[in-house]
LOKE-598226 format. One line per 10 residues: their letters; for each residue x, y, z of C-alpha. Coordinates in steps of 0.1 Angstrom, whole numbers, plus 5000, padded with zeros to 4 digits. Layout:
! LOKE-598226
a> X:Y:Z; ... $
! end
This chain:
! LOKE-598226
xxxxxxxxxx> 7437:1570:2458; 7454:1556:2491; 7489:1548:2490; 7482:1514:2500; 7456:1506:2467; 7483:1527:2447; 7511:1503:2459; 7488:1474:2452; 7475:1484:2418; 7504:1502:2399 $
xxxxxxxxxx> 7526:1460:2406; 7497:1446:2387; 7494:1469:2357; 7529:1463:2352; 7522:1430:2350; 7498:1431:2330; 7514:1453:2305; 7545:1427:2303; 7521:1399:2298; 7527:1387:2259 $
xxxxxxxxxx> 7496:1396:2239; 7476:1369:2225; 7480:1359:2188; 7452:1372:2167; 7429:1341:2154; 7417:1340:2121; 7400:1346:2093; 7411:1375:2081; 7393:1396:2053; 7408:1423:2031 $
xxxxxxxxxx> 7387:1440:2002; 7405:1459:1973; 7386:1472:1941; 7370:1441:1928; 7383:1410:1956; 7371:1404:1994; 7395:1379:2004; 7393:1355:2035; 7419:1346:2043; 7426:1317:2076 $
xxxxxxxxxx> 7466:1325:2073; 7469:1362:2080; 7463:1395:2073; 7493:1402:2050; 7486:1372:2032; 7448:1383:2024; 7461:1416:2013; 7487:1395:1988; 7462:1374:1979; 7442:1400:1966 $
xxxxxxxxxx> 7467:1422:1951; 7473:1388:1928; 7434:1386:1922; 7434:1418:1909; 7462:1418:1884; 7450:1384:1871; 7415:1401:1866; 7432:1429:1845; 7446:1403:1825; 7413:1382:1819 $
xxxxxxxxxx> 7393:1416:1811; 7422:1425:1784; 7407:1400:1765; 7371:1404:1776; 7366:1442:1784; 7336:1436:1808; 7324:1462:1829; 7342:1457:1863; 7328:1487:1878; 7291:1469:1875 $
xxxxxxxxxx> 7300:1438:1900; 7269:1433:1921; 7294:1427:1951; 7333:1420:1952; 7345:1383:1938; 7350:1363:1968; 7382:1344:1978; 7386:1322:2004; 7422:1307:2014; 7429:1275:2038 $
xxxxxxxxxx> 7462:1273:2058; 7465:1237:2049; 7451:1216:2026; 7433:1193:2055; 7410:1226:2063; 7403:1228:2028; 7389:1194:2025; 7371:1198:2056; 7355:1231:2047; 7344:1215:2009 $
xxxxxxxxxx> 7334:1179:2023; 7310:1202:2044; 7296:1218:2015; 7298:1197:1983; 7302:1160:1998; 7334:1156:1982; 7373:1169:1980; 7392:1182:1951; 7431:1195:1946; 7439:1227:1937 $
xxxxxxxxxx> 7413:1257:1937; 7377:1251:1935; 7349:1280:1924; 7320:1266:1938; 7292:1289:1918; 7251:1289:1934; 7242:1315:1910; 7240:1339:1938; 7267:1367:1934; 7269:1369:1976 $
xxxxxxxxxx> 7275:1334:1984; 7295:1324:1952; 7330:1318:1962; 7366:1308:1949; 7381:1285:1979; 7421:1268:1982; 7447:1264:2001; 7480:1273:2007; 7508:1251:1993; 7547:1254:1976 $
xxxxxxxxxx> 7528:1229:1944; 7530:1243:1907; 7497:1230:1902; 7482:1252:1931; 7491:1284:1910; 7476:1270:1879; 7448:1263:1896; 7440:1292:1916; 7446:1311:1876; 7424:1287:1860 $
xxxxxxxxxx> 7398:1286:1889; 7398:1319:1889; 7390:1331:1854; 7361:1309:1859; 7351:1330:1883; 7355:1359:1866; 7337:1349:1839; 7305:1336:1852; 7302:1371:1868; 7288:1383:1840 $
xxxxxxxxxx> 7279:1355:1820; 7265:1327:1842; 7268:1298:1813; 7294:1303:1784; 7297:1276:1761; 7323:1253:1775; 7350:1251:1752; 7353:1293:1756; 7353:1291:1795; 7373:1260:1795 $
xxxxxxxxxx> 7399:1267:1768; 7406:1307:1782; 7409:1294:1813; 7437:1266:1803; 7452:1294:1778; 7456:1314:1808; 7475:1289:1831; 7513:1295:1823; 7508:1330:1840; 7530:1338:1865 $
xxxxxxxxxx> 7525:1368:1894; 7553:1387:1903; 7545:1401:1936; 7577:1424:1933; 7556:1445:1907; 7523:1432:1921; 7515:1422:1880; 7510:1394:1862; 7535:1379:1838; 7516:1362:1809 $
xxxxxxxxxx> 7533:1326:1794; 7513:1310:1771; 7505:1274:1781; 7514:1250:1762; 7511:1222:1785; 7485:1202:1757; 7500:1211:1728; 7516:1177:1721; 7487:1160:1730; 7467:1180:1703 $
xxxxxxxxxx> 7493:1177:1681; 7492:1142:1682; 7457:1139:1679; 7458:1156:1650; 7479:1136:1632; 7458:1106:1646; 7482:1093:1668; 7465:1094:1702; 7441:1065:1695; 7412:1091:1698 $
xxxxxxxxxx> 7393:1112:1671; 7394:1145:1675; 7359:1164:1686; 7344:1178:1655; 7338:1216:1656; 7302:1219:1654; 7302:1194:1686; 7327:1213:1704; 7306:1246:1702; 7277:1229:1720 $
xxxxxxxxxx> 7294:1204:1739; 7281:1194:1773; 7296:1190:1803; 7290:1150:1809; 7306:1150:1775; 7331:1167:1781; 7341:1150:1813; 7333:1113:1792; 7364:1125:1765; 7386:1151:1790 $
xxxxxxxxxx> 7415:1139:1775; 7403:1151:1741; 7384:1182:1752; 7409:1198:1773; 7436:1202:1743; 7408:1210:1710; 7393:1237:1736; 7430:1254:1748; 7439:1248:1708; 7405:1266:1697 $
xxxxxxxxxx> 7415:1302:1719; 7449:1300:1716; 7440:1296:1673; 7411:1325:1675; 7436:1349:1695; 7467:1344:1675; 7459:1332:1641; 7474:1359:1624; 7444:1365:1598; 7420:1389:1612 $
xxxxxxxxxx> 7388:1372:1602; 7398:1345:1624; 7402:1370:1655; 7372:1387:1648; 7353:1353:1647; 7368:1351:1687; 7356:1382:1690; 7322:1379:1677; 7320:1352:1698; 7321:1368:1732 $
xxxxxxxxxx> 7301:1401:1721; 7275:1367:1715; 7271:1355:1751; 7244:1364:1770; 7241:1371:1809; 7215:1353:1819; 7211:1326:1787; 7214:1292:1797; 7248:1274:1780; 7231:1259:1756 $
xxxxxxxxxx> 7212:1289:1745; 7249:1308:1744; 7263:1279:1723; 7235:1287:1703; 7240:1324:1703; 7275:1320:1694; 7271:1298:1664; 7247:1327:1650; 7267:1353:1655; 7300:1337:1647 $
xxxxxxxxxx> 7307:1305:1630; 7271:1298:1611; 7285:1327:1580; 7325:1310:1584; 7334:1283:1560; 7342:1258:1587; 7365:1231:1563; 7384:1259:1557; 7391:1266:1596; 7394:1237:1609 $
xxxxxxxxxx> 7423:1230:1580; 7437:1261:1593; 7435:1254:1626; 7456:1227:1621; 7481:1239:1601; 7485:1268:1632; 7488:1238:1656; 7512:1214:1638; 7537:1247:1638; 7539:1254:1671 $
xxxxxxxxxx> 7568:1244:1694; 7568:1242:1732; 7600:1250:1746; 7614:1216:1745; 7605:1217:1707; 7621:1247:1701; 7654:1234:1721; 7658:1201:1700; 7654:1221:1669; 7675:1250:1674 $
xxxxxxxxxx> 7703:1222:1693; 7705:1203:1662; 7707:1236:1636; 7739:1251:1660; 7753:1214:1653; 7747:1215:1618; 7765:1254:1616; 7730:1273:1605; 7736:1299:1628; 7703:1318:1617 $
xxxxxxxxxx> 7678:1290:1621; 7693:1281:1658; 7694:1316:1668; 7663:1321:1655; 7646:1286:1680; 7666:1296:1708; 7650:1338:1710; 7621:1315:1707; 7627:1293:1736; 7637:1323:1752 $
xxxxxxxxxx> 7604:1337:1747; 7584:1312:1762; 7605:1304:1788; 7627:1334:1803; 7635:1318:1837; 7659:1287:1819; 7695:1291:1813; 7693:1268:1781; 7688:1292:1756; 7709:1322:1768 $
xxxxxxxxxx> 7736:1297:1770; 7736:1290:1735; 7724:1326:1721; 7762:1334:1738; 7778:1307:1722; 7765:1318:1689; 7771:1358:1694; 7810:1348:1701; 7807:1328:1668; 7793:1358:1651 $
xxxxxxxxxx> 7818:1383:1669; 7793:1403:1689; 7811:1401:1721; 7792:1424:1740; 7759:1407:1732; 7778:1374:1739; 7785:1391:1776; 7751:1399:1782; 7737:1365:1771; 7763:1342:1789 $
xxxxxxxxxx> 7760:1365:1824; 7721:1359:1820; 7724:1321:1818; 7745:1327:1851; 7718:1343:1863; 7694:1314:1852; 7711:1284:1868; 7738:1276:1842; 7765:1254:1855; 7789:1280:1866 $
xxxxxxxxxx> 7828:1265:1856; 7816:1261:1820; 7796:1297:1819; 7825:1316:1835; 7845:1296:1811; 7829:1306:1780; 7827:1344:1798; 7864:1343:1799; 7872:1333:1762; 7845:1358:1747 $
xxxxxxxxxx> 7863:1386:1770; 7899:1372:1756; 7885:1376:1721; 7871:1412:1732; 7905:1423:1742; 7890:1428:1777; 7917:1409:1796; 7911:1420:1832; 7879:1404:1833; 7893:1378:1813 $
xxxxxxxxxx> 7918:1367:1842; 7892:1372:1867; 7863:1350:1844; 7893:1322:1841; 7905:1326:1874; 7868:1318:1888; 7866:1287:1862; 7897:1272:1877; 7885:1274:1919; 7854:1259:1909 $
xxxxxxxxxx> 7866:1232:1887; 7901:1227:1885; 7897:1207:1854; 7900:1238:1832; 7928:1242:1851; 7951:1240:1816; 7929:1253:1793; 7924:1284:1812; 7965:1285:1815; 7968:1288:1777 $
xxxxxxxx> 7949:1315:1776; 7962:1335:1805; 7995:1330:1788; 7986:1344:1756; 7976:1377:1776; 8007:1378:1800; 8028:1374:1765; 8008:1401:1749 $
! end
């Protein structure tokens, strides 16, 4: 090469080389075990959005225990950067837009697909869960009975996915329980659907009394799975072994009245169903009642609603604020600790926390972290100011 294309050439691959490097357009894909994910935001956010597919999957198939490993081809996902692209892409397809997740299903494993968007909405994550099971389901079994593929995939909605662990965290929903509740005791101005209706229940009937369906069929699956008689699980149970792949719905309906409710005494069920229903709580429920049993000094029973709160909802400071307020009643100081630092951790408002942090470590005989609990109270709110001072006397006099 002659110095003078050498001098010429080696300028302009430098150049070149500097020159930034385009952005890469979407989609992108990722496939994992059972998920091929498109995704139009990027490649990270495909492989996320599978690793969440696949630990909701384990969840549904906990229940069902299909055979994963016989999926004609992977579940397909398809994600929109912004809710405008998503309407676009399903105005295309189906005429129309919807919110949330949408599993548009042809019948044809290869072009059947679970499409959404991106978004920072509650409802998008519920969606995407409930959409989802649907999908899962109809895998395998093109046309369950509605109130089964409807009521799982409600009962399934409180789920949370914790991409720290990349796994699921299962909360029961209980988002309709009230409304059931109150159409039980006859309150709603609707009748209730009557079981043998609700087993064969179309979809344009459905749709016609959503208000009604929506809570009997979440009320029917969360009854079958945690009924605590047996024969009521086994008739869930029975139910699913029931469904056939490639029956039409109403031939599954059929097929699952055979095989499990035709031999059940139904009057009996449905009285037990709503005796199950009338004693559930959702967390507010279980708030108001334990509240007013720590006002009336029945330490149990308020302990008791507030693990339950608790339970259901882990993330609120509510109940850990009051399970330390009765453990210092009771004396368990350390437990009292652990409770009280945990509403801290929830959101509890933090002068009255560190507060009740520094009279449970008083009591405790801890008095360094008494000083520095008090001490903390006062610079955030100086209206503890002399309540704090009392104490801090009593442990300088001590």
């Amino acid at each position: 090469m002659s110095k003078t294309i050498r001098n010429t050439l080696f300028p302009l691959v430098i150049a070149l080389l500097a020159l930034p490097v385009a952005a890469q357009e979407g989609p992108f894909e990722f496939q994992s075990d059972h998920y091929r994910i498109v995704s139009e935001v990027s490649t990270s956010h495909a492989e996320e959005t599978a690793d969440k597919m696949e630990a909701l999957i384990a969840l549904y198939n906990h229940h069902f225990r299909l055979p994963l490993d016989e999926l004609r081809s992977p579940l397909r996902v398809r994600v929109f950067a912004s809710k405008v692209q998503f309407e676009d892409y399903l105005h295309r397809l189906i005429g129309t837009t919807r919110n949330g997740f949408v599993y548009l299903h042809y019948g044809d494993p290869g072009k059947n697909e679970l499409i959404g968007y991106v978004g920072d909405e509650d409802s998008l994550e519920a969606s995407i869960i409930h959409q989802g099971f649907i999908q899962y389901l109809r895998a395998f079994v093109s046309n369950p009975p509605l109130w089964l593929r409807e009521g799982f995939a409600v009962y399934f909605e409180g789920t949370r996915f914790d991409s720290d662990f990349g796994a699921v965290v299962f909360r029961e929903n209980l988002g309709w329980l009230e409304t059931l509740q109150s159409l039980l005791r006859g309150e709603a101005g609707h009748d209730p659907i009557p079981l043998d209706r609700m087993l064969s229940i179309s979809l344009e009937e459905a749709r016609e009394r959503v208000d009604v369906f929506y809570p009997q069929a979440w009320g029917m699956v969360s009854f079958l799975i945690n009924a605590e008689d047996p024969e009521i699980n086994r008739i869930l149970w029975d139910s699913l072994s029931a469904l056939s792949p490639t029956a039409s719905t109403e031939q599954n309906a059929q097929n699952v009245y055979n095989r499990a409710f035709r031999w059940v005494d139904r009057r009996s069920l449905v009285e037990d169903f709503h005796e199950y229903t009338m004693s559930l709580r959702t967390f507010q429920g279980w708030i108001e009642d334990a509240v007013a049993a720590f006002e009336t000094g029945d330490l149990a029973d308020a302990e008791r609603g507030f693990l339950q709160a608790a339970n259901l909802r882990d993330d609120h400071h509510v109940p850990f604020y009051f399970l330390g307020l009765i453990n210092y009643e009771q004396e368990n100081f350390t437990l009292a600790d652990y409770y009280y630092r945990n509403a801290l951790d929830r959101g509890a408002e933090e002068p009255v926390t560190l507060y009740a942090l520094g009279v449970n470590a008083y009591a405790d005989n801890r008095f360094d972290d008494a000083r520095r609990y008090l001490a903390g109270t006062v610079d955030l709110d100086p209206a503890y100011r002399d309540r704090a001072e009392s104490i801090l006397v009593r442990i300088r006099d001590w």
